[in-house]
C-alpha positions, 0 to 999 in steps of 0.5 A: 165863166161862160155866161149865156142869156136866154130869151123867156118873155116880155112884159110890163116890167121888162125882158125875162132872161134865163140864164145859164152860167153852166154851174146854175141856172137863174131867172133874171127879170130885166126892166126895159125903157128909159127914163120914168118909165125905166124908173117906174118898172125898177120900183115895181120889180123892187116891190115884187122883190118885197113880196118873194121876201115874205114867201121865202119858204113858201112851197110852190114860190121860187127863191128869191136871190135879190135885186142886181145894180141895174134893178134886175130882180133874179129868181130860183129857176124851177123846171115845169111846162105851163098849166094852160098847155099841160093841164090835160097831162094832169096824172092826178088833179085832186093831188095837184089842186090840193097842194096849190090850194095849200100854197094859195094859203100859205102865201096869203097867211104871208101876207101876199095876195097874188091877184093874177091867178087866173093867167094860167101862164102863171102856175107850172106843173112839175114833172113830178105834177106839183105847182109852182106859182110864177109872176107875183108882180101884180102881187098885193102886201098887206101893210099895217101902215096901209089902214083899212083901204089896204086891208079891205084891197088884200082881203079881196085880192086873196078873194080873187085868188081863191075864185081862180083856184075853183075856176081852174080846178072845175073849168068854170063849172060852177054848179059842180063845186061841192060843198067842201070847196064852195066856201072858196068861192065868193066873187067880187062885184068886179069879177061879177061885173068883168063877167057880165061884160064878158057875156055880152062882148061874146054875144055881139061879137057872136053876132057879127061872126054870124052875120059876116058868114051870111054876107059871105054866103049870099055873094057866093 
């Protein structure tokens, strides 16, 4: 059997491969390195492999087919292009964000809180216009031996995941959401901090565009 591996990505975790046995095709996410940090990458695919074992059935989430000798973790290849390049393809928004806010549901009454919905590198449209949730490595699990630190965390990463879905759904025009979905949204103090650094990083950083173009101008 012919077994060809495709170069997806690179990450924290390691090297993302597809490959292609030319009966099936399977995402296979390889941790990278040595020593500690090959160690710590294995624990942290193992951890993410716990988290699609709670979402085995999701709508939207990849199977899960196990963790390899080596600590690859290997996936149910499901066909899409990237929201962040397609989403203007859209044929019909309000359909697709009604299913990924089912999915978003359903993954955390599993117990599983994302936490890395706003990379829009995260979510695929279909070609039937549906969504696929990727990359649950950053994901947050419920525990019960967690006690109350673990549940105050999931319940603020579920937060996080729904402000993501009302980001993406109304391209941050927050004044628009309606009152059907304005319950979806309740920022966190660090999404709330993260925010205003950001406006103050683009203003400095606007400044100096600014005055980098006058200083180019005057020695003209």
């Amino acid at each position: 059997m012919v077994q060809i591996d495709q170069f997806l990505s690179r990450g924290y975790q390691g090297v993302v491969y597809l490959r292609d046995t030319g009966t099936s095709r399977v995402v296979v996410k390889q941790p990278m390195g040595r020593g500690l940090g090959l160690w710590l990458r294995r624990g942290m695919l193992r951890r993410e492999y716990a988290a699609y074992q709670r979402l085995d059935g999701v709508p939207g989430v990849p199977r899960c087919f196990g963790v390899e000798a080596d600590g690859s973790l290997l996936l149910e290849f499901l066909e899409g292009e990237p929201y962040r390049e397609t989403a203007a393809a859209l044929r019909d928004r309000d359909l697709f964000f009604s299913e990924l806010l089912r999915s978003i549901l359903a993954v955390h009454a599993a117990g599983v809180a994302h936490a890395d919905l706003k990379r829009r590198g995260n979510i695929l449209i279909s070609p039937d216009g549906r969504p696929v949730l990727l990359d649950f490595g950053s994901a947050v699990l419920r525990s019960k031996r967690g006690g109350w630190v673990n549940g105050l965390l999931f319940r603020q990463i579920c937060r996080m995941d729904l402000n993501a879905w009302v980001k993406l759904k109304y391209r941050r025009r927050y004044d628009l959401i309606p009152a059907e979905d304005r319950g979806y949204y309740h920022p966190t103090r660090i999404e709330s901090v993260a925010r205003v650094i950001r406006r103050l990083w683009r203003k400095l950083t606007g400044r100096q565009l600014r005055k980098a173009r006058r200083r180019r101008r005057t020695h003209r």
